[in-house]
Structure formats: structure tokens, C-alpha cells
Legacy VTK file of the C-alpha trace (Angstrom):
# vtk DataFile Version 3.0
C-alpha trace
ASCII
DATASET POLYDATA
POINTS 78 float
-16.170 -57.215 -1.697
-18.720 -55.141 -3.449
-17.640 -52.713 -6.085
-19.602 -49.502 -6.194
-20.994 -48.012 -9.442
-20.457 -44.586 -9.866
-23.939 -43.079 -11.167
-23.514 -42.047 -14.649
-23.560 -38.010 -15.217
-24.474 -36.169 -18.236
-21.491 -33.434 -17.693
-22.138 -31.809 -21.250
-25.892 -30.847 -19.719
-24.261 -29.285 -16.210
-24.138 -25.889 -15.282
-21.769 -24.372 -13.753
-21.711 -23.911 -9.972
-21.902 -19.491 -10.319
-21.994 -16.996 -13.239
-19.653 -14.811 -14.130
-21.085 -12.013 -12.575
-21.246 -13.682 -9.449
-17.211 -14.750 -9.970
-16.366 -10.714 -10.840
-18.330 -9.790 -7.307
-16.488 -12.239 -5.110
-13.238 -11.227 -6.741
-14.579 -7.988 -6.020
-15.175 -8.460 -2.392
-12.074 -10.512 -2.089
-9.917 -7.608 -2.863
-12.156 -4.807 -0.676
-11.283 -7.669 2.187
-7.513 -7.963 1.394
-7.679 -4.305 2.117
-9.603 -3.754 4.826
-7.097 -6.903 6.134
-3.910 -4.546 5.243
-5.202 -1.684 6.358
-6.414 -3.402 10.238
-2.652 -5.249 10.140
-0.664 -1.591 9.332
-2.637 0.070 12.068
-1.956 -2.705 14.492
1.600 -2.418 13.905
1.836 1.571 14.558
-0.008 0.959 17.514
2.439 -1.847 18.452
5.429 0.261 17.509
4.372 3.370 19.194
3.636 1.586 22.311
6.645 -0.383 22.471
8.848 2.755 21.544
6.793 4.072 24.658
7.506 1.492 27.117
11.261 1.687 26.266
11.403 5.982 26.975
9.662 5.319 30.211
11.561 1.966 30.972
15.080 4.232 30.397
13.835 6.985 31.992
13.134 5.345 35.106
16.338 3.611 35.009
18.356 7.032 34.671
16.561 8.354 37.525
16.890 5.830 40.091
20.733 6.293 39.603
20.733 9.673 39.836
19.081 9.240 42.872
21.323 6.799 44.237
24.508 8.747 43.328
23.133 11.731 44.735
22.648 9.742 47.587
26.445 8.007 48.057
27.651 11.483 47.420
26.178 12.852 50.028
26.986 10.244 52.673
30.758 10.416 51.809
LINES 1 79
78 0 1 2 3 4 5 6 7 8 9 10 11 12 13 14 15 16 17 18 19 20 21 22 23 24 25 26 27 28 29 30 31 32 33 34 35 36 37 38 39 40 41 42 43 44 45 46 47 48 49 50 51 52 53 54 55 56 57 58 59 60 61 62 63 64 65 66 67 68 69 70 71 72 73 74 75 76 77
């Protein structure tokens, strides 16, 4: 088996990967995402809720009117 060497690195004369300006604008545009994120999710859920709230009038509705229909129509038969 062959070992490998790791290749030596002079850590003290390394830079570091961004500035700190760069660091402050991603944190920046992290937290203009997290809203625009919030804001898309909150809006998908009124639109969820409305629709669902929606489908259940209209659901009921239709229910409450096919009987009505059908006692009006054993009513009249007896």
C-alpha cells in the first residue's frame, strides 16, 4: 500500500476565500431572499385558503339544492 503525502501548505500566508464586504452582501441578499420566500409562501396560502373555502360554499351549496329538489319532488308525487 502506498501512503499519500499531503502537500505541505503555508496556512499563515492564505487568504481568505471572500472579504467582509462580500460576507455583509450575501447576508444581505440572504435575508431580501428569506423574504421574498415568506412573502411568495403567505400569498400561496391565501390563495389556497380562499380557494378551498370556495370549493366547500359551492360543494354545500350544491348539496342543499339537489335535496331541495328532491323533496320538492317526493312531495309532490305523494
Amino acid at each position: 500500500m502506498s501512503e499519500a503525502t499531503a502537500a505541505p501548505t503555508a496556512e499563515a500566508d492564505e487568504k481568505p476565500l471572500f472579504t467582509r464586504e462580500e460576507i455583509a452582501q450575501f447576508e444581505a441578499d440572504d435575508a431580501q431572499a428569506g423574504q421574498a420566500i415568506g412573502r411568495m409562501l403567505a400569498t400561496i396560502f391565501l390563495y389556497t385558503a380562499l380557494v378551498m373555502s370556495f370549493a366547500a360554499w359551492w360543494t354545500y351549496s350544491s348539496i342543499a339544492a339537489a335535496d331541495a329538489e328532491n323533496e320538492a319532488g317526493t312531495t309532490a308525487a305523494e
